[in-house]
Structures are given as C-alpha cells and as structure tokens.
Backbone bond lengths (Angstrom), bond angles and torsions (degrees), N, CA, C in turn:
res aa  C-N    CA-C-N  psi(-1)  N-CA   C-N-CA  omega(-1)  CA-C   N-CA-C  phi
1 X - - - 1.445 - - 1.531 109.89 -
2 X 1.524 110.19 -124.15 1.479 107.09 -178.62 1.247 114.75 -89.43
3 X 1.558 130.03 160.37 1.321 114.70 171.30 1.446 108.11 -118.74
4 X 1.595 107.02 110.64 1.505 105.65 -168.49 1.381 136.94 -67.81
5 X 1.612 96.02 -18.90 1.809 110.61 177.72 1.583 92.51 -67.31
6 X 1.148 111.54 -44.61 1.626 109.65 -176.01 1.923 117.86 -23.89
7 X 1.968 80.75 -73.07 0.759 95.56 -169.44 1.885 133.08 -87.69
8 X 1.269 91.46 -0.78 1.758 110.28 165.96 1.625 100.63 -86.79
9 X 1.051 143.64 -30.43 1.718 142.41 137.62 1.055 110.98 -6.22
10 X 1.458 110.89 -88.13 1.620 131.73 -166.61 0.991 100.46 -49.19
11 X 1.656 127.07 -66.51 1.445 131.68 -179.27 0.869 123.03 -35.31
12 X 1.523 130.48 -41.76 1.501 145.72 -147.22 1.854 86.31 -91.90
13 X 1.397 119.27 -72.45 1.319 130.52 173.34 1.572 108.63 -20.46
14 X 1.574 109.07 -72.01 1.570 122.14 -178.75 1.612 104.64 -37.36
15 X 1.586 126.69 -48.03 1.321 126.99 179.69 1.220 109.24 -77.86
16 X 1.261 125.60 -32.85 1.373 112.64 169.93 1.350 121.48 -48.52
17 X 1.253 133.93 -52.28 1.268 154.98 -118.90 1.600 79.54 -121.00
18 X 0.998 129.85 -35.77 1.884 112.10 -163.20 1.714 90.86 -103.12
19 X 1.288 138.72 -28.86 1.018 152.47 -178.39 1.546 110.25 -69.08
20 X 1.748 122.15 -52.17 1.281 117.16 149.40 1.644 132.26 -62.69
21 X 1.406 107.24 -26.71 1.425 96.67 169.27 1.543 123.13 -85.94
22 X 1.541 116.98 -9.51 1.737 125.73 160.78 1.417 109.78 -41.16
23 X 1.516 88.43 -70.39 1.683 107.91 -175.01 1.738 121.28 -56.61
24 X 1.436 110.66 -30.04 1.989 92.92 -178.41 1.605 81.82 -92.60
25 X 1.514 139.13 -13.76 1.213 115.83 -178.63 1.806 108.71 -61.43
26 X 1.386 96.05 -36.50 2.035 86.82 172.31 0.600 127.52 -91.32
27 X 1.584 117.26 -8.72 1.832 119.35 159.28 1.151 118.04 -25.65
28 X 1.953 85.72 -74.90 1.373 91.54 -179.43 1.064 139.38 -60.24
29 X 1.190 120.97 -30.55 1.805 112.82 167.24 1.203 133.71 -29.57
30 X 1.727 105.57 -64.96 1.258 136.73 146.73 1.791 126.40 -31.88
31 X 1.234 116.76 -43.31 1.198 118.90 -179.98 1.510 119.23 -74.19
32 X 1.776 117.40 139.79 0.980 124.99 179.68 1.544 116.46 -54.53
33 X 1.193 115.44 154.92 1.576 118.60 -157.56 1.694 101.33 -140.76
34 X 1.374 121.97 80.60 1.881 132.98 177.76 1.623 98.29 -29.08
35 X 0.904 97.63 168.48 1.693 120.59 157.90 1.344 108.59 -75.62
36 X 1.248 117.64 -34.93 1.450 113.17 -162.23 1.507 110.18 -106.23
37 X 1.563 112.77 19.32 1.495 140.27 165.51 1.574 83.62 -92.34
38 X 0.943 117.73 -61.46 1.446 111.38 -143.01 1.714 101.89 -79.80
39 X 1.550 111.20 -14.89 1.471 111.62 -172.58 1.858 97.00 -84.72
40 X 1.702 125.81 -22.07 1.118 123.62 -132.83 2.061 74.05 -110.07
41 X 1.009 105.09 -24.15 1.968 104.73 -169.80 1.337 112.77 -76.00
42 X 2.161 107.32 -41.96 1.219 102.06 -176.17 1.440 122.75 -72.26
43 X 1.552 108.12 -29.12 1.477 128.67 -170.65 1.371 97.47 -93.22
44 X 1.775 148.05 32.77 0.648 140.25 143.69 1.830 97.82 -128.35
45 X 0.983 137.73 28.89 1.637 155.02 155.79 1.106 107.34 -96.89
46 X 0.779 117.89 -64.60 1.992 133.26 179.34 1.046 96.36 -74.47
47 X 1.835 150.04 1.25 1.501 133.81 -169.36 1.579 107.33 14.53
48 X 1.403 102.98 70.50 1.672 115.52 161.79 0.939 113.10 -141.11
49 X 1.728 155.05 175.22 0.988 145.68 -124.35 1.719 78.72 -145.06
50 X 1.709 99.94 163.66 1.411 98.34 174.79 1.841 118.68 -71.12
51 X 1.028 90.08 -23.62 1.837 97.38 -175.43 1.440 90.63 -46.12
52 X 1.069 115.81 -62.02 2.105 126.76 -159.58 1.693 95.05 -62.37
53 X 0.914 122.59 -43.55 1.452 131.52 174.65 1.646 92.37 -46.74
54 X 1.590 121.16 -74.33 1.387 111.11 -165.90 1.632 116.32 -61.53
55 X 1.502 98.26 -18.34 1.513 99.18 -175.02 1.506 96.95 -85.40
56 X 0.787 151.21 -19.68 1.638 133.05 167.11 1.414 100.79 -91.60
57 X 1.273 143.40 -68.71 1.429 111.58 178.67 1.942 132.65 -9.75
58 X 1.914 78.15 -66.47 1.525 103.15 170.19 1.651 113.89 -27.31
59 X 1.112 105.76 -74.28 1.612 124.26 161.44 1.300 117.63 -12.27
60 X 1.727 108.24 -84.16 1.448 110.23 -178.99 1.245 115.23 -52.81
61 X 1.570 127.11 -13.05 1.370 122.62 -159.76 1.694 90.99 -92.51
62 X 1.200 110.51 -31.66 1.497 117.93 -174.05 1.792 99.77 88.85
63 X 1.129 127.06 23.57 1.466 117.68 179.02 1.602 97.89 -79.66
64 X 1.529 104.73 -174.51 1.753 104.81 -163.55 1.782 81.01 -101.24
65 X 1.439 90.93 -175.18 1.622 118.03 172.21 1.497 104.57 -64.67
66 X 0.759 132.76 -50.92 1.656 147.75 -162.97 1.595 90.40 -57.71
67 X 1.084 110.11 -79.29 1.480 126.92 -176.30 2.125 119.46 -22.33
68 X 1.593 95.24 -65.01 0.589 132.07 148.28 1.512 134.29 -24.19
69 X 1.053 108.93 -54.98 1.534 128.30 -179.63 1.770 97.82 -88.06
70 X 1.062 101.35 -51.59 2.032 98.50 171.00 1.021 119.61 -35.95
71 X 1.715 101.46 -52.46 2.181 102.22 -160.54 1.410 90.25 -83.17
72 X 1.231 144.48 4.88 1.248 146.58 -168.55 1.554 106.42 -82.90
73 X 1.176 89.32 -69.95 2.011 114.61 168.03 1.114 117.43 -39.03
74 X 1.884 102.94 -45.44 1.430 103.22 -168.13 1.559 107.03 -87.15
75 X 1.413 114.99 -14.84 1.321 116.02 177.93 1.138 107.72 -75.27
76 X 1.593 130.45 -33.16 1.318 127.75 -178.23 1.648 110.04 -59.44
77 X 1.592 110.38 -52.64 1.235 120.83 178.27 1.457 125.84 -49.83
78 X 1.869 120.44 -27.84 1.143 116.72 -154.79 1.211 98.83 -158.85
79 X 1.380 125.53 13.91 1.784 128.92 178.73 1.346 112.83 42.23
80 X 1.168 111.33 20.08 1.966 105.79 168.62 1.506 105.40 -79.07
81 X 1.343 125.43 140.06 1.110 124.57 165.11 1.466 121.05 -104.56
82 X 1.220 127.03 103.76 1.395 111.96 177.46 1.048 115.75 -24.75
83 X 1.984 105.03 163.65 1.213 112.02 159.13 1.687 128.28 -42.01
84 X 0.998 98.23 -74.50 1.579 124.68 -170.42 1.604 106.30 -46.80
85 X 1.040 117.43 -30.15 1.586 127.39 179.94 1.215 100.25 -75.51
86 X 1.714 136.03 -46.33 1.291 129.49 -177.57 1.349 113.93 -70.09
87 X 1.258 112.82 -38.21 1.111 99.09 -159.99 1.823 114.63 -97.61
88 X 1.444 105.29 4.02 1.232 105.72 158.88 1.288 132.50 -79.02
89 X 1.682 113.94 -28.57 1.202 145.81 178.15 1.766 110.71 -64.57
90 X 1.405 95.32 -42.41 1.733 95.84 176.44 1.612 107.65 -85.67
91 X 1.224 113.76 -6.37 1.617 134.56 -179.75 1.629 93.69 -60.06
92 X 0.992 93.08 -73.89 1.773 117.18 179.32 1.564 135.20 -82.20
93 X 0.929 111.97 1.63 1.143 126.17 166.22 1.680 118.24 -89.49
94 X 1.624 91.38 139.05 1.751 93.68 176.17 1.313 98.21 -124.43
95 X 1.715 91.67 153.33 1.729 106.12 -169.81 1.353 118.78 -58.63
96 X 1.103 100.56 -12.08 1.999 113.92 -173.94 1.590 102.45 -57.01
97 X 1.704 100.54 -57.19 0.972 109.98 -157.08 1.863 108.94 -76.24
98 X 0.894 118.06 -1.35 1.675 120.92 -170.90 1.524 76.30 -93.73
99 X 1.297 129.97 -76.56 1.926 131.64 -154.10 2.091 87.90 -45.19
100 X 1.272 98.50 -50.16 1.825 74.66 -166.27 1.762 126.27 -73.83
101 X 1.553 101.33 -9.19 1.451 107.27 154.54 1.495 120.26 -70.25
102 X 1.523 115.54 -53.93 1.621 111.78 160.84 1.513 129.97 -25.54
103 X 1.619 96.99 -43.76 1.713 111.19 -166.94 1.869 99.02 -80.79
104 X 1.318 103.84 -49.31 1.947 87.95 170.94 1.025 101.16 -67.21
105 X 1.320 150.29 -41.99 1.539 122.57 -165.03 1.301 107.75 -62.98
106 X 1.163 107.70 -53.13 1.635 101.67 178.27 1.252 131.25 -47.22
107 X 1.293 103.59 -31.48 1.912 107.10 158.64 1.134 109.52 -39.51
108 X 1.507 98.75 -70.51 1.967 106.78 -157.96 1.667 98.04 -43.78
C-alpha cells in the first residue's frame, strides 16, 4: 500500500524548506544593510560600475570632476564611501534589489 516513512519524509523536507525560507526572509529585513551593500546592489541593478555611481551622485551634488575623482581614489584606497555617494545610493535604491544581491552571495 502506502509507504508512510516515505511519505512523512517529503512532508517533513517540504516544512523544512518553507520554514527555513520564512525565517532568512525576516532576517533579512531585520539585518543590518553596509553602504557598500547598498553601493554593490544599485551598481549591479543599473549594471554600472561604482565609479558611474560616484559620477552621478557627484552630479546631483554639483561638485566638480576633480572632486569627484579624489573620493573615488580614496574610496578605492580605503573603502570609505562618502557621504553624498551613500546617501544617493539609498535615495535610489529599491529593496528588491539589495534581497537579490543577499541571495547570490549566499550562494557563493
């Protein structure tokens, strides 16, 4: 007839599996979110690189090229992100796009 270990298995699995994906779904909500999450989600939404990221920030801020090109360097050198870069980035950024950077990282 039926084979119940079978099928109390599957079941058990099925809850596993929706029961672990409940839970990192509120993780994440909850979980702290870097600047450099938020620089790495938009500039991989927009498939643009962070430089273009600082260069349109840059922009709205109205700072010059020069400027611009500094916090760039210096971001390369020391991962600080200016102000103005973050907070344009969280300007523009949608939450979609941070959870589906979370979800490949978590692959790797």
């Amino acid at each position: 007839m039926f084979n119940w270990n079978a099928i109390l298995l599957v079941v058990l699995t099925i809850c596993y599996v929706v029961a672990r994906s409940y839970i990192e779904n509120e993780h994440a909500k909850k979980a702290f979110i870097s600047n450099d999450e938020y620089l790495a989600s938009l500039a991989m939404a927009r498939q643009c690189s962070a430089y273009d990221l600082f260069r349109c920030s840059g922009v709205d801020w109205r700072f010059s090229s020069s400027k611009i090109e500094t916090d760039f360097s210096a971001y390369l050198k020391t991962g600080h992100i200016p102000h103005y870069v973050a907070s344009y980035v969280k300007r523009n950024i949608r939450p979609e796009d941070v959870k589906s950077l979370r979800r490949i990282i978590r692959l790797w």
